[in-house]
CHARMM-style PDB file with segment names, atoms N, HN, CA, C and O in Angstrom:
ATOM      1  N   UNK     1       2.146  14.045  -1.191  1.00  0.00      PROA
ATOM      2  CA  UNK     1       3.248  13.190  -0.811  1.00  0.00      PROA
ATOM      3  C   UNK     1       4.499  13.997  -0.466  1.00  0.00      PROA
ATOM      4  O   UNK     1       5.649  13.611  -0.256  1.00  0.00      PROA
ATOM      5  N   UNK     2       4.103  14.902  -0.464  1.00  0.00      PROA
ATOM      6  HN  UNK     2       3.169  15.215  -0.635  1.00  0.00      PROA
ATOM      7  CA  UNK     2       5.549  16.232  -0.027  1.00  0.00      PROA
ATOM      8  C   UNK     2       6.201  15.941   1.759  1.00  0.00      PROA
ATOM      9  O   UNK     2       7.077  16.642   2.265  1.00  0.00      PROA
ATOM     10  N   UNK     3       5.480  14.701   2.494  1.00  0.00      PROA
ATOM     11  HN  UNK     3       4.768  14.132   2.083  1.00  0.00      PROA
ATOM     12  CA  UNK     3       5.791  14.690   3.387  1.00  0.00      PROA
ATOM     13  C   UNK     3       6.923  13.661   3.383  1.00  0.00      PROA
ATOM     14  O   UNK     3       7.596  13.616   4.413  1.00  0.00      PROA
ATOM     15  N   UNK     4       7.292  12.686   2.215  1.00  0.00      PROA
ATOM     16  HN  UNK     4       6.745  12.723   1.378  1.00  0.00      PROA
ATOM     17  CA  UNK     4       8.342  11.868   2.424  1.00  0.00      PROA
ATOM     18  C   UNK     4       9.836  12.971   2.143  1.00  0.00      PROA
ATOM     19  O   UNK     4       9.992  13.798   1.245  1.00  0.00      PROA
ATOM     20  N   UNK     5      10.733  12.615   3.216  1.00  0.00      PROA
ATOM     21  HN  UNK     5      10.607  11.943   3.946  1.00  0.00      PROA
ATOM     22  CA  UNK     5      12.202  12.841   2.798  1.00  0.00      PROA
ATOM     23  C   UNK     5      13.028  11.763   2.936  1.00  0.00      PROA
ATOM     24  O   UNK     5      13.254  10.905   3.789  1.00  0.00      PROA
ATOM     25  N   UNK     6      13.489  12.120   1.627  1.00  0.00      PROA
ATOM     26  HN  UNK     6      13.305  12.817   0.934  1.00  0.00      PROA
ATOM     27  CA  UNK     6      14.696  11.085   0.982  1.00  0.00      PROA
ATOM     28  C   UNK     6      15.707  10.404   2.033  1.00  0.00      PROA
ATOM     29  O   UNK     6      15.810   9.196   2.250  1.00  0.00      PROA
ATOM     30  N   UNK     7      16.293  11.248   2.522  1.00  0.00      PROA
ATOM     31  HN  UNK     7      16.210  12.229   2.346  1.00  0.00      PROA
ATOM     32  CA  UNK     7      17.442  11.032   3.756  1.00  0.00      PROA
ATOM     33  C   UNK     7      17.084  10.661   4.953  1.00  0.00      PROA
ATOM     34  O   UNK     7      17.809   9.960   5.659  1.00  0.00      PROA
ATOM     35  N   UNK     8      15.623  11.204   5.406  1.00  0.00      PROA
ATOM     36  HN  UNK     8      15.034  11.773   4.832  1.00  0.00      PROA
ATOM     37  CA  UNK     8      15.580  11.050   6.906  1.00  0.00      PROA
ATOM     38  C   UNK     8      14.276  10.017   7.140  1.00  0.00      PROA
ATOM     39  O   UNK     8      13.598   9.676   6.170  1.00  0.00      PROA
ATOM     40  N   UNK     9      13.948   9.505   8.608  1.00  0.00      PROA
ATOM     41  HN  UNK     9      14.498   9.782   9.395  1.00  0.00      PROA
ATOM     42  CA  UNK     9      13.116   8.697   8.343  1.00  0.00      PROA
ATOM     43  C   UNK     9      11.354   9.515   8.374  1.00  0.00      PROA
ATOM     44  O   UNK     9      11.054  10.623   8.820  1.00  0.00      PROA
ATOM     45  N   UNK    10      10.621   8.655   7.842  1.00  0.00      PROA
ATOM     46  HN  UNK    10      10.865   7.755   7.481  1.00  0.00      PROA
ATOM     47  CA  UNK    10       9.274   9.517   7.882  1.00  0.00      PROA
ATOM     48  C   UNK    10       8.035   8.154   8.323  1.00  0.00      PROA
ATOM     49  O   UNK    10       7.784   7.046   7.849  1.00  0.00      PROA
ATOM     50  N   UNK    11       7.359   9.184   9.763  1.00  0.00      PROA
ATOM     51  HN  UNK    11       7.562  10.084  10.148  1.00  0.00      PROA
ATOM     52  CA  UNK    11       6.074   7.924  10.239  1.00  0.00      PROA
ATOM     53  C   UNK    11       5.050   8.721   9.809  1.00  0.00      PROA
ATOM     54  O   UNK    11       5.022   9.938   9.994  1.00  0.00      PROA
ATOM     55  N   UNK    12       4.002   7.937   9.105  1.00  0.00      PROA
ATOM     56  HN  UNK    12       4.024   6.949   8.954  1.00  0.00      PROA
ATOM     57  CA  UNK    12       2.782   8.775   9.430  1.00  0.00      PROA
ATOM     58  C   UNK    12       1.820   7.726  10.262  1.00  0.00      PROA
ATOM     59  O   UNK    12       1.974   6.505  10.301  1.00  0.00      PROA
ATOM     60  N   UNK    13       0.815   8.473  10.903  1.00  0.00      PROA
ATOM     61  HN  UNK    13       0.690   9.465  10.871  1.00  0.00      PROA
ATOM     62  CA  UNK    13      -0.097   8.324  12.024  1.00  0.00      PROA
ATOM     63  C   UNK    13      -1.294   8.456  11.017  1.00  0.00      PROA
ATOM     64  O   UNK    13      -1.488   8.964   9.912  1.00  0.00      PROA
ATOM     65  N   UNK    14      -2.337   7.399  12.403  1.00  0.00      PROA
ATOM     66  HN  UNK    14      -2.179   6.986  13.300  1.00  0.00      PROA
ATOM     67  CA  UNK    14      -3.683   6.871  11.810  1.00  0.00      PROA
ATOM     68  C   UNK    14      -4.064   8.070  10.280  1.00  0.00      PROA
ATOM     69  O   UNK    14      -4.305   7.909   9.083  1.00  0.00      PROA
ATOM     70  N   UNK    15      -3.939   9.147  11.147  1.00  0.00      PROA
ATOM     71  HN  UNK    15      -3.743   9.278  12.119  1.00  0.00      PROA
ATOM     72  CA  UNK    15      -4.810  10.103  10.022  1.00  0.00      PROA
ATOM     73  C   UNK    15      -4.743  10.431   8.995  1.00  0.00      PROA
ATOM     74  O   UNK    15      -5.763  10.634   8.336  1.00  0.00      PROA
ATOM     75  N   UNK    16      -3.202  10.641   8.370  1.00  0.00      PROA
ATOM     76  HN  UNK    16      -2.373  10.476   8.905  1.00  0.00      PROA
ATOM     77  CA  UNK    16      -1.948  10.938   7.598  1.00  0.00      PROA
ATOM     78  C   UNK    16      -2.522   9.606   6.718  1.00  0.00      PROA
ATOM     79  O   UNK    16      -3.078   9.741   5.627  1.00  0.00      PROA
ATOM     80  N   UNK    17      -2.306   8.366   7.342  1.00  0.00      PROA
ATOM     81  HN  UNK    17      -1.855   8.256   8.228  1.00  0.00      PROA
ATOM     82  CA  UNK    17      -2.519   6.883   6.343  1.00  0.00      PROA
ATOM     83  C   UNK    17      -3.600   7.172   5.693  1.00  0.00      PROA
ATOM     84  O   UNK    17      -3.672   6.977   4.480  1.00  0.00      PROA
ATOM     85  N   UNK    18      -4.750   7.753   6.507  1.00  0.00      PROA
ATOM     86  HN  UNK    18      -4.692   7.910   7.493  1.00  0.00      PROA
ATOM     87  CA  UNK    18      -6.107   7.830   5.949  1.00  0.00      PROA
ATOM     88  C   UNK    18      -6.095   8.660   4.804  1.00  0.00      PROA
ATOM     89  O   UNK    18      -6.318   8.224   3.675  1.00  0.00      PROA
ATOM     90  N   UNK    19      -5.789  10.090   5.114  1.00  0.00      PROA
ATOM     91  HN  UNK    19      -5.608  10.444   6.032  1.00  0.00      PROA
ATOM     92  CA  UNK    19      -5.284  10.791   3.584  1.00  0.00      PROA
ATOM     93  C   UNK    19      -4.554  10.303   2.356  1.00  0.00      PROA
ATOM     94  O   UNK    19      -4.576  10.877   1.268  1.00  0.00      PROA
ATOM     95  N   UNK    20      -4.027   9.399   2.581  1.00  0.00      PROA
ATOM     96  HN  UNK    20      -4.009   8.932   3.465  1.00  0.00      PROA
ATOM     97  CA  UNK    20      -2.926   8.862   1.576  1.00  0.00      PROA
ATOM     98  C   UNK    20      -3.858   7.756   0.795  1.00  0.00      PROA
ATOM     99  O   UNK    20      -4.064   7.609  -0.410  1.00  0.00      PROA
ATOM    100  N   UNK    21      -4.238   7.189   1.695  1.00  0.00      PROA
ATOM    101  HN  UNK    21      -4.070   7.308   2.674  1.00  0.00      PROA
ATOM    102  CA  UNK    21      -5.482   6.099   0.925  1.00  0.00      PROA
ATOM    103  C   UNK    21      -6.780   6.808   0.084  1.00  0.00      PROA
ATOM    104  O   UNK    21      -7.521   6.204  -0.692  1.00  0.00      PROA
ATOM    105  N   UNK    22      -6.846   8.001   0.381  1.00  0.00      PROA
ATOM    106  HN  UNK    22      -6.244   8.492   1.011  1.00  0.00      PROA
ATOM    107  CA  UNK    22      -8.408   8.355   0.216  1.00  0.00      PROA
ATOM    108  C   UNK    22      -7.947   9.089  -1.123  1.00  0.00      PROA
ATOM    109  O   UNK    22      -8.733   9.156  -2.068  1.00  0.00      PROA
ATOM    110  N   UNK    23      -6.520   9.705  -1.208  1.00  0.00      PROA
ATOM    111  HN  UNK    23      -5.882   9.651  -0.440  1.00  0.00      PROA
ATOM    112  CA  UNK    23      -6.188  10.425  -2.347  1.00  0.00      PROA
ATOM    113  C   UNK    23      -5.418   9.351  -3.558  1.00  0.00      PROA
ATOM    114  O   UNK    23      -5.437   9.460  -4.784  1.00  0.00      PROA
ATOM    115  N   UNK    24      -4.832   8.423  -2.792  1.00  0.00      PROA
ATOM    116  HN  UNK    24      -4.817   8.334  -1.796  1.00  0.00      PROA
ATOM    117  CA  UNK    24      -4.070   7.443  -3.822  1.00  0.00      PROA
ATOM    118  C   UNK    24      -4.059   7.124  -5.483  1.00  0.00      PROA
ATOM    119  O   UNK    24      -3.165   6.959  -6.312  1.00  0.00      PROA
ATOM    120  N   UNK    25      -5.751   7.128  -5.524  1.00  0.00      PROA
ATOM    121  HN  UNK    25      -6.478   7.262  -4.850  1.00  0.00      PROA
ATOM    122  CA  UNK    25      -6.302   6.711  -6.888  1.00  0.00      PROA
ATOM    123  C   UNK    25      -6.026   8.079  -7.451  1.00  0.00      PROA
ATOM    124  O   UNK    25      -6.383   8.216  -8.621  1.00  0.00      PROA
ATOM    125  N   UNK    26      -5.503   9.055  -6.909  1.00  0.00      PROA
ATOM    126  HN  UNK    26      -5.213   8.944  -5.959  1.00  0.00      PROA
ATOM    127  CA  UNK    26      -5.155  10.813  -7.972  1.00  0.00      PROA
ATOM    128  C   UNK    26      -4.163  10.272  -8.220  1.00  0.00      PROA
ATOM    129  O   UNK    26      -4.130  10.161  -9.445  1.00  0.00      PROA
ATOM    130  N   UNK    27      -2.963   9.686  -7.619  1.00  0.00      PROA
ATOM    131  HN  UNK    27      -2.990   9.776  -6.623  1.00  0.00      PROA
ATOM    132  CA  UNK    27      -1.562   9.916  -8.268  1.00  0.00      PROA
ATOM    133  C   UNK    27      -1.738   8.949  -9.944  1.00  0.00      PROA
ATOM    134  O   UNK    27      -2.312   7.898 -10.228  1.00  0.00      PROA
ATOM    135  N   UNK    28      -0.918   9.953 -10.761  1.00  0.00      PROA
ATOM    136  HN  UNK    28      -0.451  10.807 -10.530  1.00  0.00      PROA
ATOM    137  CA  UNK    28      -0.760  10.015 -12.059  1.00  0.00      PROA
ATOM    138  C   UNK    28       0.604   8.459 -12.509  1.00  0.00      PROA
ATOM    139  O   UNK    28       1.833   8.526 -12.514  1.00  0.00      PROA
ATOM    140  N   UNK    29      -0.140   7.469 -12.763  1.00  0.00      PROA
ATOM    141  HN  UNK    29      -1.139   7.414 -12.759  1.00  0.00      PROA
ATOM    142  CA  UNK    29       1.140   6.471 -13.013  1.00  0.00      PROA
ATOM    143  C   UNK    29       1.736   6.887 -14.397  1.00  0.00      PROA
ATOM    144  O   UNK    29       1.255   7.783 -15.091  1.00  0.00      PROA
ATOM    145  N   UNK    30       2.494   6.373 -14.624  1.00  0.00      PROA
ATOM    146  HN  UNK    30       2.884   5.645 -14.061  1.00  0.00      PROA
ATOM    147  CA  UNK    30       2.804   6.500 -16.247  1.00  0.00      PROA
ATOM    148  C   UNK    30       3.713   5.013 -16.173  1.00  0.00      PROA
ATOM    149  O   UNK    30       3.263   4.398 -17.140  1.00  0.00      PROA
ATOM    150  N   UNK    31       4.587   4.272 -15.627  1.00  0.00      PROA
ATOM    151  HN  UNK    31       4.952   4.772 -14.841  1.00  0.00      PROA
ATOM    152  CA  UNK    31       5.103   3.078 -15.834  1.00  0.00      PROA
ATOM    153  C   UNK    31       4.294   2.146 -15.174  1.00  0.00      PROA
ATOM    154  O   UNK    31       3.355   2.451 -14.440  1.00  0.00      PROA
ATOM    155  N   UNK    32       4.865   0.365 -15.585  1.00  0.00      PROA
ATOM    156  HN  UNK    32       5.628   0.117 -16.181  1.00  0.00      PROA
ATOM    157  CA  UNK    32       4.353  -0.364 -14.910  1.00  0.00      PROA
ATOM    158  C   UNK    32       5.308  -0.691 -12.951  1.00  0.00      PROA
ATOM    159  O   UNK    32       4.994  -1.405 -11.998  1.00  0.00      PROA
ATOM    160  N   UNK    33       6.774   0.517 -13.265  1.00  0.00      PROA
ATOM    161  HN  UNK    33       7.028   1.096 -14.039  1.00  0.00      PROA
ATOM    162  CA  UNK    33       7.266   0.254 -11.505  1.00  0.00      PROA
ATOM    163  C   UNK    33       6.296   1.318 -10.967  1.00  0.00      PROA
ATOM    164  O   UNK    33       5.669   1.056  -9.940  1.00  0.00      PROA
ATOM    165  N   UNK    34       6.081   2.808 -11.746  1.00  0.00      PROA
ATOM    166  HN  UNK    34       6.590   3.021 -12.580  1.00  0.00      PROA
ATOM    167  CA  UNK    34       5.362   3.504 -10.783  1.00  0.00      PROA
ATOM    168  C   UNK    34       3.877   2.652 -10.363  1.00  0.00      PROA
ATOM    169  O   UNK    34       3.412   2.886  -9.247  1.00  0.00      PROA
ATOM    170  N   UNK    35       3.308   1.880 -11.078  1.00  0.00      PROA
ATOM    171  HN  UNK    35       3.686   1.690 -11.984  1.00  0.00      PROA
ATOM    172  CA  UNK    35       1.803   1.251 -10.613  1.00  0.00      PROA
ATOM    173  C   UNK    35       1.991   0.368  -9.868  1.00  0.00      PROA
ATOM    174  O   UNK    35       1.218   0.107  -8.946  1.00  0.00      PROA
ATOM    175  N   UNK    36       3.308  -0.421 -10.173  1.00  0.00      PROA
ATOM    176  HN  UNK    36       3.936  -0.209 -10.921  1.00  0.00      PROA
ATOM    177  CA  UNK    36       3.475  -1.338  -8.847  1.00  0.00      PROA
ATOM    178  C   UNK    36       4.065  -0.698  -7.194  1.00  0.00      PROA
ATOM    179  O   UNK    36       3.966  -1.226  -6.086  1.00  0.00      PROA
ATOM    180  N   UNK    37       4.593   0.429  -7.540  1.00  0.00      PROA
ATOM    181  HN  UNK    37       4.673   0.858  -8.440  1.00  0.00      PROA
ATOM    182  CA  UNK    37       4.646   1.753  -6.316  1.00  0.00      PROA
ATOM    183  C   UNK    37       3.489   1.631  -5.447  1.00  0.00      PROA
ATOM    184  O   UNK    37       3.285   1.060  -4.375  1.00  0.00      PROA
ATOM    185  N   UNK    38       2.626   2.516  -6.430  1.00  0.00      PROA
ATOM    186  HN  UNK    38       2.793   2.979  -7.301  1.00  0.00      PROA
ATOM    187  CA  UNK    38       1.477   2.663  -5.737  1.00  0.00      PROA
ATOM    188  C   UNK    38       0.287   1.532  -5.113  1.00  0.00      PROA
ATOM    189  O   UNK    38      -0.550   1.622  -4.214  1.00  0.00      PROA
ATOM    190  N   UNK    39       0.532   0.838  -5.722  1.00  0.00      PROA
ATOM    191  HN  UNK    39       1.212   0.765  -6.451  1.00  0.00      PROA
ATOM    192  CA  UNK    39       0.132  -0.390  -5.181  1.00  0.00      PROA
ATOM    193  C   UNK    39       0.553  -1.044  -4.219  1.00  0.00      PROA
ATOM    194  O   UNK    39      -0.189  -1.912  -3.762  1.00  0.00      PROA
ATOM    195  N   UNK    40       1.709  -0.851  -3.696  1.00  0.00      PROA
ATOM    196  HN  UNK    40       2.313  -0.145  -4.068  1.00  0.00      PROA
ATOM    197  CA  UNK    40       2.499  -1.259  -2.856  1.00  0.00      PROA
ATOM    198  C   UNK    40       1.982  -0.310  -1.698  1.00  0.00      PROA
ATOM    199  O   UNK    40       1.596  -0.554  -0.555  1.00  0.00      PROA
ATOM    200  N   UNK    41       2.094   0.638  -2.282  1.00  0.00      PROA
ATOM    201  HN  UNK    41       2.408   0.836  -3.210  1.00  0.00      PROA
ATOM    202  CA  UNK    41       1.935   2.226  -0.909  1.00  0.00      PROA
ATOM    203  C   UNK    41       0.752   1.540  -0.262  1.00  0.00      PROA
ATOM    204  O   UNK    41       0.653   1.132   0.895  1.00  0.00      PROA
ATOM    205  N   UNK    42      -0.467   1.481  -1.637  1.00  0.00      PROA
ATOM    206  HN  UNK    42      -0.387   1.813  -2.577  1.00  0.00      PROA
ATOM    207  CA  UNK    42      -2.350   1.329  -0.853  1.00  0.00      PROA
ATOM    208  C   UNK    42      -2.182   0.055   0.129  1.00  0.00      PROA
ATOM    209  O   UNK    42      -3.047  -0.183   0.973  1.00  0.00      PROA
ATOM    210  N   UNK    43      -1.019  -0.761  -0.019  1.00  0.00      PROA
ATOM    211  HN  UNK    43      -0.316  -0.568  -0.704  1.00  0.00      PROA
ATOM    212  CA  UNK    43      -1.137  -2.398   0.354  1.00  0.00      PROA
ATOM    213  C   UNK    43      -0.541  -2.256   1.744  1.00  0.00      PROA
ATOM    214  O   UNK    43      -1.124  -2.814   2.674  1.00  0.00      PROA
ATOM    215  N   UNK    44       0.661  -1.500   1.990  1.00  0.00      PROA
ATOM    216  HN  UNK    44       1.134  -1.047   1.235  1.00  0.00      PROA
ATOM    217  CA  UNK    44       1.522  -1.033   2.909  1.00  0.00      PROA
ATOM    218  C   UNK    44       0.365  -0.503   4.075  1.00  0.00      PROA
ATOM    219  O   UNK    44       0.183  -0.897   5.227  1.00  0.00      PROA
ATOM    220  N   UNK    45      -0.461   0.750   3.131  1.00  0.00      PROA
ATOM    221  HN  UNK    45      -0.314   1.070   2.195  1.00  0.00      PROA
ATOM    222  CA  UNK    45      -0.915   1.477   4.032  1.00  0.00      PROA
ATOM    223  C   UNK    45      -2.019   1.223   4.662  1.00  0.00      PROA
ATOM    224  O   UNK    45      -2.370   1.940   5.598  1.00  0.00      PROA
ATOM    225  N   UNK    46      -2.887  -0.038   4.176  1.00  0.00      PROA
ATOM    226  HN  UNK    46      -2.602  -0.621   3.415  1.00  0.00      PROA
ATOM    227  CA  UNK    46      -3.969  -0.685   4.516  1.00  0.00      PROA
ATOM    228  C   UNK    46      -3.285  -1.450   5.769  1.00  0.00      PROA
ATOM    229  O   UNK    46      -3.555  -1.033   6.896  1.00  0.00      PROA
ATOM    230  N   UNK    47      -2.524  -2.410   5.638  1.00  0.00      PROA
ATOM    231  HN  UNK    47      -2.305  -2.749   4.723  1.00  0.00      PROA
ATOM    232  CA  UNK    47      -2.141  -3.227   6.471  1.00  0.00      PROA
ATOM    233  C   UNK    47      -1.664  -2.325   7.916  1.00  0.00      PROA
ATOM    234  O   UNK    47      -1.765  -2.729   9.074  1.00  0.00      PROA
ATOM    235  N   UNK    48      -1.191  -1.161   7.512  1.00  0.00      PROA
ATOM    236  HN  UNK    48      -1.109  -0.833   6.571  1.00  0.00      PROA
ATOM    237  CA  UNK    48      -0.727  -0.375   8.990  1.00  0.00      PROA
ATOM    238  C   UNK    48      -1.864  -0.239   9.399  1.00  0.00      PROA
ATOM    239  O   UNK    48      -2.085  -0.898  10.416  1.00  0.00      PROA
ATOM    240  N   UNK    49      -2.947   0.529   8.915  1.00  0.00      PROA
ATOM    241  HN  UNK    49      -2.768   1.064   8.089  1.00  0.00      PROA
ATOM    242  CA  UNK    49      -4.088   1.122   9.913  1.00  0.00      PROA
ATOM    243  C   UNK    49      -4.456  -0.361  10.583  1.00  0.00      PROA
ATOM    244  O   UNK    49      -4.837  -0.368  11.754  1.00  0.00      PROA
ATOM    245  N   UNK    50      -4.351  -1.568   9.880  1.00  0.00      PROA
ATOM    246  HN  UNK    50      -4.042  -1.562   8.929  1.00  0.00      PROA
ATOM    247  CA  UNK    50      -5.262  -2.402  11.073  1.00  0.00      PROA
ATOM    248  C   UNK    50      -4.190  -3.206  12.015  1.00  0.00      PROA
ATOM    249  O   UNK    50      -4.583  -4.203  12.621  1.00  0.00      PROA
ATOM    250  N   UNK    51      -3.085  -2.847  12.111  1.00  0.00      PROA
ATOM    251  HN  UNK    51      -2.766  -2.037  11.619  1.00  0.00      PROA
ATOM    252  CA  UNK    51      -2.360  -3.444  12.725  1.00  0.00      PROA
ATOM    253  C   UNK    51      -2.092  -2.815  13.757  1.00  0.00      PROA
ATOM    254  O   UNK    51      -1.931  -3.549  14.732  1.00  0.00      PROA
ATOM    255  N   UNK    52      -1.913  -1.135  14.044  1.00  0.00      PROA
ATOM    256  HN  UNK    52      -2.044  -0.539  13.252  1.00  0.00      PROA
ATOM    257  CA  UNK    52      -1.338   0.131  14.848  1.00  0.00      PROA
ATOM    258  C   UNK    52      -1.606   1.170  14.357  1.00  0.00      PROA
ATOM    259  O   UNK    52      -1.729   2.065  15.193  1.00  0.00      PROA
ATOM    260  N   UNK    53      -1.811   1.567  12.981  1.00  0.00      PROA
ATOM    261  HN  UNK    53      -1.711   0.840  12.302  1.00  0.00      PROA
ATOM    262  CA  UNK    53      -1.649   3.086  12.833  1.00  0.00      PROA
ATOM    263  C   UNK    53      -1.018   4.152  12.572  1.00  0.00      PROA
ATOM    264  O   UNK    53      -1.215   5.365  12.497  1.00  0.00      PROA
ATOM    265  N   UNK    54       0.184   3.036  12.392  1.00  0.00      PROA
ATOM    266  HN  UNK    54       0.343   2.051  12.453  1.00  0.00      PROA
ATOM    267  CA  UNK    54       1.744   3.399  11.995  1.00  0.00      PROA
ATOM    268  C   UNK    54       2.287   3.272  11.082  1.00  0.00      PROA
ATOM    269  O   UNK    54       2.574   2.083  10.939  1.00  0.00      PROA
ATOM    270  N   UNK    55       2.840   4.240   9.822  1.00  0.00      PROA
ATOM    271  HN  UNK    55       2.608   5.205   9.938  1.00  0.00      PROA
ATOM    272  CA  UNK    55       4.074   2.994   9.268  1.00  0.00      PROA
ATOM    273  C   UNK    55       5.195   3.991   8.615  1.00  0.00      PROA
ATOM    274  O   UNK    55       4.956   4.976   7.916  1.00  0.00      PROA
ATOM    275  N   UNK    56       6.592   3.451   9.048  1.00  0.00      PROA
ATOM    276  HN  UNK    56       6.786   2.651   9.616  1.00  0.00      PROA
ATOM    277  CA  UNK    56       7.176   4.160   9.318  1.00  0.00      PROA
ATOM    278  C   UNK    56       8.284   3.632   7.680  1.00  0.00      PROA
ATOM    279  O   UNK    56       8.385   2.524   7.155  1.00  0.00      PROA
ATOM    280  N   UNK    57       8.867   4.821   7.339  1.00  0.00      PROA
ATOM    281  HN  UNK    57       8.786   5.722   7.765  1.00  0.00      PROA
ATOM    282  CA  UNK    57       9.570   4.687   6.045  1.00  0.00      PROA
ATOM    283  C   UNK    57      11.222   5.177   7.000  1.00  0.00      PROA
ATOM    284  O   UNK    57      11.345   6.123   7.778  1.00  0.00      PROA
ATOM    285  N   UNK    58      12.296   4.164   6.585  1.00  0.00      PROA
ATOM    286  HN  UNK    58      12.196   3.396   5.953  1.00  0.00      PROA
ATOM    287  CA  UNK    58      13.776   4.914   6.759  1.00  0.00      PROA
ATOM    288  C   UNK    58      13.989   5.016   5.831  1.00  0.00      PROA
ATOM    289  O   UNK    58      13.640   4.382   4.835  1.00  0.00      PROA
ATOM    290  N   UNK    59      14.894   6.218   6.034  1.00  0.00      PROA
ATOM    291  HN  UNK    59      15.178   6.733   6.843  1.00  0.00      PROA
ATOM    292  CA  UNK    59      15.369   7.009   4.633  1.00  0.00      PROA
ATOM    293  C   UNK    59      17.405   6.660   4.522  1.00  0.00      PROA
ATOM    294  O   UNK    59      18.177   7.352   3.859  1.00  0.00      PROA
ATOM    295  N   UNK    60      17.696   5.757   5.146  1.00  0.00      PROA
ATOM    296  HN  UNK    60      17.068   5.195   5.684  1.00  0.00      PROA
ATOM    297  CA  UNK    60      18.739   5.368   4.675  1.00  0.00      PROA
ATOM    298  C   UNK    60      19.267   4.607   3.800  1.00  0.00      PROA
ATOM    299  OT1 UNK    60      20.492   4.546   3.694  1.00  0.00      PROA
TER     300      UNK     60
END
C-alpha cells in the first residue's frame, strides 16, 4: 500500500486493483475502523474493476 499519498491524488489501473484484492486478506487489522477500512477498500475495489478499472483516491 506504499502507493497511496496523503496529499496528492492516487489512481490505480485494472492491474494495481487486482494486486490489492489478491493481497487484501494479508493486511494485519487490529480495530473494528481498521476492518471496516479494509472492507471498504475490497468493496471499493471490486466495484471499480467491473465498472472501468479505475479508482481514483484525492488526497485533499
Amino acid at each position: 500500500m506504499r502507493s497511496f499519498r496523503r496529499y496528492c491524488d492516487t489512481m490505480f489501473n485494472r492491474y494495481r486493483l487486482g494486486v490489492i484484492l489478491d493481497r487484501i486478506d494479508q493486511i494485519e487489522v487490529r480495530t473494528d475502523a481498521e476492518r471496516q477500512a479494509v472492507h471498504l477498500l475490497r468493496r471499493v475495489s471490486t466495484i471499480a474493476l467491473r465498472a472501468n478499472g479505475y479508482l481514483l483516491f484525492v488526497g485533499d
